[in-house]
C-alpha positions as CSV (number, residue, x, y, z in Angstrom):
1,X,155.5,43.6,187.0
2,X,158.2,45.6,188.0
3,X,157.4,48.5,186.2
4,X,153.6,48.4,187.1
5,X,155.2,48.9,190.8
6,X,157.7,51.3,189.9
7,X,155.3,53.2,188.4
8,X,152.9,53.0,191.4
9,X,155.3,54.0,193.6
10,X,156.3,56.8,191.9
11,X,152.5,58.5,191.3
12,X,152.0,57.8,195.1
13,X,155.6,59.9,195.7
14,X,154.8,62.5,193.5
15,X,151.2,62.6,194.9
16,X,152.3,63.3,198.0
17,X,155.0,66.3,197.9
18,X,152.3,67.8,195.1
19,X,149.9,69.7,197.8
20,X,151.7,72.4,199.7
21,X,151.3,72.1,203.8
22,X,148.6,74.6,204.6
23,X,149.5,77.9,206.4
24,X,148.0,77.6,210.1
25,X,147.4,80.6,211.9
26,X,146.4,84.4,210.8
27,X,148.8,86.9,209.6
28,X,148.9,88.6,212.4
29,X,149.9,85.6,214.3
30,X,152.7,85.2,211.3
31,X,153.5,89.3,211.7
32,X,154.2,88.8,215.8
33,X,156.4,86.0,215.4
34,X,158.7,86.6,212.1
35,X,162.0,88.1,213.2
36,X,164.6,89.8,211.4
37,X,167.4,87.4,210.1
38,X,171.0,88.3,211.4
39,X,174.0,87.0,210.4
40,X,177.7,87.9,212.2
41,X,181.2,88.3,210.3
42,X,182.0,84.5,211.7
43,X,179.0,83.0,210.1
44,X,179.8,81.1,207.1
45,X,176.8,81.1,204.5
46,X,176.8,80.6,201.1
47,X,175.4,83.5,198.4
48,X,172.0,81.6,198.4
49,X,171.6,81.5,201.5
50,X,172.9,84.8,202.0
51,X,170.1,86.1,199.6
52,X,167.2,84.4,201.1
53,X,167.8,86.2,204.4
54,X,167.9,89.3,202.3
55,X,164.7,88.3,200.7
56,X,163.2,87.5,204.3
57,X,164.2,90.8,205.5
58,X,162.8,92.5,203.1
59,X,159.6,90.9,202.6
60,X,158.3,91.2,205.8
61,X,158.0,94.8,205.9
62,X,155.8,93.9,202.7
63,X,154.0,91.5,204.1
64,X,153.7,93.3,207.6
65,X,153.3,96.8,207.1
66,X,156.2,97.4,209.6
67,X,159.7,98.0,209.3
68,X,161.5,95.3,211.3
69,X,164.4,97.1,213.7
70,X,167.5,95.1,213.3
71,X,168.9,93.7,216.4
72,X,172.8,95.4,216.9
């Protein structure tokens, strides 16, 4: 019995974080609002994190057509 409900709960877990949310709006929508990550010397981020805000930065370009202008 406890397995049968182990094993329930897990297939209704796993169900659930299977289907990705849906993107709402259009990309132009997306485009207007994506900024350029920053960082400052006193920020303390770890290389991951560092190299998704690289990988943000650069994408968008990609994705937007336009060259975001970093913020000084």
């Amino acid at each position: 019995m406890r397995l049968t409900l182990l094993c329930a709960s897990i297939a209704v877990t796993a169900e659930g974080c299977s289907t990705p949310p849906k993107p709402e709006g259009t990309a132009e929508q997306l485009c207007r609002s994506w900024r350029e990550i920053g960082i400052r010397k006193a920020d303390k981020i770890t290389t991951d994190t560092a190299r998704e805000i690289v990988a943000n930065n650069e994408a968008r370009p990609e994705w937007c057509g336009k060259v975001a202008e970093a913020k000084r």
